[in-house]
VEXMAR-689942 format. One record per residue (C-alpha): x, z negated, y; residue in one letter. Coordinates in steps of 0.5 Angstrom, whole numbers, plus 500, padded with zeros to 3 digits. Last residue first. Layout:
// VEXMAR-689942
[[X; Z; Y]; "A"]
...
END
This chain:
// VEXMAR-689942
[[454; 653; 537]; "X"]
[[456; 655; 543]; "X"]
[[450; 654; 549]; "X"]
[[454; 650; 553]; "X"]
[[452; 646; 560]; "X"]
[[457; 641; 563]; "X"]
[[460; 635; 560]; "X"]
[[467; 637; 562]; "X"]
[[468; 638; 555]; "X"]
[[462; 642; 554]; "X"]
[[465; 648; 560]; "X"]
[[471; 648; 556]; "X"]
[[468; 649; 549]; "X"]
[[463; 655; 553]; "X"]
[[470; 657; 556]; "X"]
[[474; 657; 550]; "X"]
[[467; 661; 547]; "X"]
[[468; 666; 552]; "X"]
[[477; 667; 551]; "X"]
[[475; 668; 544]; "X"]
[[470; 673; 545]; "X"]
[[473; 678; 550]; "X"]
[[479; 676; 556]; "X"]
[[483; 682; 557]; "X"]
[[479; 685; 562]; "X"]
[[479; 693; 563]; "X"]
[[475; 696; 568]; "X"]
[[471; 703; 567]; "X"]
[[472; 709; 570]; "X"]
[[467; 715; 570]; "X"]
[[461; 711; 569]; "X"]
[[454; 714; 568]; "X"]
[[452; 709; 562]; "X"]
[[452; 714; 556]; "X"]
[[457; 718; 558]; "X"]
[[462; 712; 559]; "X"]
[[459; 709; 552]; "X"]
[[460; 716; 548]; "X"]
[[468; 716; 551]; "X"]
[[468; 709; 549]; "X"]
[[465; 711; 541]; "X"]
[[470; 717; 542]; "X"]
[[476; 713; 543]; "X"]
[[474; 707; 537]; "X"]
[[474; 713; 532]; "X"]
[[480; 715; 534]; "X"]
[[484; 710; 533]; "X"]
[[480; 708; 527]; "X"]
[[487; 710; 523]; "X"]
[[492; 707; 528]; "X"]
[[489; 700; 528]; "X"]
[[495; 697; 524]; "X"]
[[501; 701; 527]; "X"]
[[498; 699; 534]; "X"]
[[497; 704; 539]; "X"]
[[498; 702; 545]; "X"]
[[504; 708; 547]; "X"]
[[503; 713; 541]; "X"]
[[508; 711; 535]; "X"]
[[502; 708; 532]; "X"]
[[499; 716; 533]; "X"]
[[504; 720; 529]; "X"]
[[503; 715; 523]; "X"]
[[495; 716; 522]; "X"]
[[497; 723; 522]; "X"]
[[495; 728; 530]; "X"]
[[490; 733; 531]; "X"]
[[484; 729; 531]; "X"]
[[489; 725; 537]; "X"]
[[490; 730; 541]; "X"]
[[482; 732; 542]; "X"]
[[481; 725; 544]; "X"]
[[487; 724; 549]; "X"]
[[484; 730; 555]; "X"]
[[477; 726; 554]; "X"]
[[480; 720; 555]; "X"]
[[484; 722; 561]; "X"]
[[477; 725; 564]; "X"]
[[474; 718; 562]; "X"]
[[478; 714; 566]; "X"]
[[480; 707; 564]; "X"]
[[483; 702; 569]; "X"]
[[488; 696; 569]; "X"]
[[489; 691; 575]; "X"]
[[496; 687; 573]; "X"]
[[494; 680; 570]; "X"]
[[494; 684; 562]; "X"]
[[501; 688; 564]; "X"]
[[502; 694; 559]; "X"]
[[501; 698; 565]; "X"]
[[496; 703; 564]; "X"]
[[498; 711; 563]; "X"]
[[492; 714; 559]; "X"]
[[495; 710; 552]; "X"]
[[495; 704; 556]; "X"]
[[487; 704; 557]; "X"]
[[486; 707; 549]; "X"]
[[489; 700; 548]; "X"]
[[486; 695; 552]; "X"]
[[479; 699; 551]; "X"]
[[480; 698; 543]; "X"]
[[483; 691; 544]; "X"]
[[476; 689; 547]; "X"]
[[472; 689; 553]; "X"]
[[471; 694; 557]; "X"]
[[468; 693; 564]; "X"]
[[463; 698; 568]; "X"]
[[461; 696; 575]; "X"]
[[453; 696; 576]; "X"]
[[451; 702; 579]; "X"]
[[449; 707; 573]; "X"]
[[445; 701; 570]; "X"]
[[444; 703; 563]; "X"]
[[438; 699; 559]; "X"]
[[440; 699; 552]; "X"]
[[439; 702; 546]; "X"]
[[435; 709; 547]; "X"]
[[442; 713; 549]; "X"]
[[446; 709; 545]; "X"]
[[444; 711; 538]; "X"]
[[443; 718; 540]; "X"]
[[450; 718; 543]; "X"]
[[453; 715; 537]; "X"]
[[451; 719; 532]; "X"]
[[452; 726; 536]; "X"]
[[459; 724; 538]; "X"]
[[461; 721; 530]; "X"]
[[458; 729; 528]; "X"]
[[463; 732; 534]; "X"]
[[469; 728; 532]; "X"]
[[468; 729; 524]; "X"]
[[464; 725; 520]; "X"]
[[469; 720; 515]; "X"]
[[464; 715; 514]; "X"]
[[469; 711; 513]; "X"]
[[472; 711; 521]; "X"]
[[465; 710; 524]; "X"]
[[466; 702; 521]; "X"]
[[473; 701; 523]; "X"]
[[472; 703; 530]; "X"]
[[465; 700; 531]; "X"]
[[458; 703; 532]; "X"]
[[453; 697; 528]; "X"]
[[450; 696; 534]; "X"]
[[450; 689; 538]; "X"]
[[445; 687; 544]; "X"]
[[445; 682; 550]; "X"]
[[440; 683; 556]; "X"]
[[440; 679; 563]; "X"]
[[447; 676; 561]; "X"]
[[449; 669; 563]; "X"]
[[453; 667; 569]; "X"]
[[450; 672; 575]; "X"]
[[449; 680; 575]; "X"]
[[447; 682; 568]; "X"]
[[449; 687; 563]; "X"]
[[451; 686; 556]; "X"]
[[453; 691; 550]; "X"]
[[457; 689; 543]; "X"]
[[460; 695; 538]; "X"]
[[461; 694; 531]; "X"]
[[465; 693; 525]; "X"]
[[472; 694; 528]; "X"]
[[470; 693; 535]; "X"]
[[468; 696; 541]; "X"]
[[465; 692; 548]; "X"]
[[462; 694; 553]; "X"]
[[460; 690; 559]; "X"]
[[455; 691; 564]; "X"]
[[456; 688; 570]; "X"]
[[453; 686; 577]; "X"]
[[457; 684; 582]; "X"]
[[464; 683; 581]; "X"]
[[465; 678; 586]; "X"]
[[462; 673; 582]; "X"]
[[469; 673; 579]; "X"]
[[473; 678; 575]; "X"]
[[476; 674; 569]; "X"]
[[470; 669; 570]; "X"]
[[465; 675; 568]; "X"]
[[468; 679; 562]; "X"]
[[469; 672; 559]; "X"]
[[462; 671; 560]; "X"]
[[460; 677; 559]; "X"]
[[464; 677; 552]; "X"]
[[461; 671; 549]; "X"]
[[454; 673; 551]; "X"]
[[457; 680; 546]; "X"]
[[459; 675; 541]; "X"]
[[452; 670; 540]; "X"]
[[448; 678; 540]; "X"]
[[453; 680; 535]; "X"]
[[452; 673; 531]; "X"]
[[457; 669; 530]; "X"]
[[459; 666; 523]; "X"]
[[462; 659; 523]; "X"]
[[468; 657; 518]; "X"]
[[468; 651; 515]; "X"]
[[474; 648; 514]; "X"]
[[476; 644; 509]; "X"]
[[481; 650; 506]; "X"]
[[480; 651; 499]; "X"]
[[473; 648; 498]; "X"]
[[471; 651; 505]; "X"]
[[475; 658; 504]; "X"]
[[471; 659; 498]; "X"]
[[464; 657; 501]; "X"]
[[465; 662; 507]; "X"]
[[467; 668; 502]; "X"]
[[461; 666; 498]; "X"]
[[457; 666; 504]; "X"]
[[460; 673; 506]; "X"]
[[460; 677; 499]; "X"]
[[457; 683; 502]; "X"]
[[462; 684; 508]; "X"]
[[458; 683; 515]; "X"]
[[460; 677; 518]; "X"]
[[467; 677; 514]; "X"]
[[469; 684; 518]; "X"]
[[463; 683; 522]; "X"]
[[467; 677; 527]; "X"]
[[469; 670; 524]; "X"]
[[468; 663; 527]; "X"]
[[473; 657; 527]; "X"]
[[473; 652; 532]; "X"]
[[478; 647; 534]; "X"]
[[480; 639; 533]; "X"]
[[487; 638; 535]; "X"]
[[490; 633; 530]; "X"]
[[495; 638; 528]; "X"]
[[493; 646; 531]; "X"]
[[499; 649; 527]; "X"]
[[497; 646; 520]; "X"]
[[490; 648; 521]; "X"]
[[493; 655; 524]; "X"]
[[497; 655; 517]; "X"]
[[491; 654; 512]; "X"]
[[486; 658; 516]; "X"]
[[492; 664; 515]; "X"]
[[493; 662; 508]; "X"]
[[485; 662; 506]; "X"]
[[484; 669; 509]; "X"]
[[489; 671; 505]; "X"]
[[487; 668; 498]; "X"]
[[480; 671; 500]; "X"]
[[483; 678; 501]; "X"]
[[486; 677; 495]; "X"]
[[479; 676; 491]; "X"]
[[477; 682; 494]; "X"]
[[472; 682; 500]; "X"]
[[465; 685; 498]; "X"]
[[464; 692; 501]; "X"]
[[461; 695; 495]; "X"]
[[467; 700; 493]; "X"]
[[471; 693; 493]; "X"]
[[473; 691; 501]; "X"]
[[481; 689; 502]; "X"]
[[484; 693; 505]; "X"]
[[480; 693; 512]; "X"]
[[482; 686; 511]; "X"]
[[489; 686; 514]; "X"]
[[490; 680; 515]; "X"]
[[497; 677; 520]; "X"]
[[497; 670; 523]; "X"]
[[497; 669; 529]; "X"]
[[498; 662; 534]; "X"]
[[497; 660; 541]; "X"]
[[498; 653; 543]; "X"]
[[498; 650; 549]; "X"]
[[493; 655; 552]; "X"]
[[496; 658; 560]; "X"]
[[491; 663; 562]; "X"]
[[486; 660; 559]; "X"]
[[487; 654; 563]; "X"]
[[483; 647; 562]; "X"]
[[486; 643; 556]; "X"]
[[487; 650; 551]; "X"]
[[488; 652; 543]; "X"]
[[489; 659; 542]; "X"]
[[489; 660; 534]; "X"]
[[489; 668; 532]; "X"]
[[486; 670; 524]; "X"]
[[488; 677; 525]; "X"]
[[487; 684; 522]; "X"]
[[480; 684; 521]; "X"]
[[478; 678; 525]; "X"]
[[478; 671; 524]; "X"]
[[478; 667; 532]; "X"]
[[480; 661; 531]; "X"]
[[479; 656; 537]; "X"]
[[481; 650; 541]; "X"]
[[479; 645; 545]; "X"]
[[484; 639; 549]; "X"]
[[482; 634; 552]; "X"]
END
């Protein structure tokens, strides 16, 4: 039986529909958003916003057909400050209700996916993931993580604050260092586009079933050069998308302050994050197994 999911972030709303095989989905849709422009001076989305995010629900139902799927949105309608209203007009216009994750629920979704892509032979883990709005951690050694948290640290959200490179470096690693129980000797594997993405900046095959790494000596090399370049030189940099060229630098310092902080030079990149987490929760469901997705 086919399951399905709706991922709504900041620049997409992306449809993946699956029977079993992850690597494989029978339907896989996106559809663009650019909601990091439509938040007014109080962080409410904008009623174009809304239209926008009502189209892309719309036509990822349409695609999905009698297939039953499950649509949640991450911090860029999560932590917006009309987030209920926004729910509730996408509800009455759409008929779809869409679910709010919390940052725990996504950084659990992120081990799990970071889990089953490497296999129980990778050991214990910790799993770092940088988004727009905030950043996921998670560390175990079995199918679920012994501690999960989420930090308001992400790309999108340092880039407002406008601080330069060395205030967005103390800021971070003051929150970091305290937050979470970093294990030097667990394998250190990012999860997100950001890692993806400053990853093939540094020389990794764009291929996401080749093994791809993140060293923080290139990291460090690449962040001076891109506080010097214009949000336009930098989306014509190898991995970096024209739509998240501006936090672009935000995201790489947020991954050097997370490397330092943990003690891991190299980090593991996986493709899979929380969408994929949550089709292998559904997954697992279906076979009438445990799941713990809500």
């Amino acid at each position: 039986m086919p399951v399905g999911v709706l991922d709504v972030g900041c620049f997409s709303a992306h449809l993946v529909v699956v029977e079993r095989d992850l690597m494989r989905p029978l339907v896989s849709h996106k559809v663009r958003l650019r909601l990091d422009r439509e938040l007014d001076e109080s962080g409410a989305i904008t009623r174009a916003g809304v239209d926008s995010l009502c189209a892309a629900v719309l036509a990822a139902r349409k695609k999905a057909g009698e297939v039953r799927f499950l649509p949640f949105a991450t911090s860029s309608v999560r932590d917006s400050s009309n987030a209920d209203e926004v729910m509730r007009k996408v509800a009455r216009r759409t008929g779809v209700e869409l679910k709010v994750l919390s940052g725990k629920e996504e950084a659990r979704l992120s081990y799990t996916a970071a889990r089953h892509w490497f296999g129980w032979s990778a050991g214990p883990m910790i799993v770092l993931d940088v988004g727009g709005g905030t950043v996921e951690l998670a560390t175990g050694s079995g199918a679920e993580p012994e501690r999960a948290i989420s930090l308001p640290l992400g790309a999108r959200t340092l880039t407002r604050t406008g601080l330069t490179v060395e205030a967005m470096r103390s800021e971070v690693r003051d929150r970091l260092s305290t937050a979470f129980p970093w294990d030097e000797q667990a394998r250190a594997v990012g999860c997100s586009k950001v890692f993806e993405q400053l990853a093939r900046l540094a020389g990794a095959r764009s291929d996401v079933y080749a093994p791809r790494q993140l060293r923080l000596k290139d990291l460090e090399k690449w962040i001076p050069r891109l506080a010097k370049l214009s949000v336009r030189e930098r989306a014509a940099l190898p991995g970096i998308s024209r739509h998240r060229a501006q936090q672009s630098l935000a995201g790489a310092v947020v991954a050097e302050a997370l490397m330092k902080v943990s003690g891991h030079d190299v980090v593991d990149i996986s493709p899979w994050s929380t969408k994929e987490g949550l089709l292998l929760d559904l997954v697992e469901r279906a076979r009438g197994g445990r799941s713990s997705a809500a």
